[in-house]
C-alpha positions, 0 to 999 in steps of 0.5 A: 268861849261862848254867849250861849250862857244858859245851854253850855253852862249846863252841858259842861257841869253834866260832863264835870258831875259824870267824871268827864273831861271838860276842857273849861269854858269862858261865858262872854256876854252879848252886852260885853263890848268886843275890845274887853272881851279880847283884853279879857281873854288875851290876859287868860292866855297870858297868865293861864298855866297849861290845864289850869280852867280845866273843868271850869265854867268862868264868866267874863269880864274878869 
């Protein structure tokens, strides 16, 4: 999980294209209001299979 929407995304595609292990990441953005982000993210958790954001970049809210 991060704000840094324009850096982390661009490091995690590089590791995705050189066939390395990404564990996923969920962009969260500063204007995004903090009870959402947590609803959000405790519905990922929740719902998510073990592995399943795997080499993925998803941007929150859902």
């Amino acid at each position: 999980m991060s704000h840094d929407v324009s850096t982390l995304r661009k490091h995690a595609y590089e590791r995705v294209a050189a066939g390395l292990r990404m564990p996923g990441v969920f962009e969260v953005p500063n204007t995004l209001n903090i009870g959402r982000a947590i609803d959000d993210l405790l519905l990922i958790v929740e719902c998510s299979f073990e592995g399943e954001w795997e080499g993925q970049v998803r941007y929150l809210p859902l």
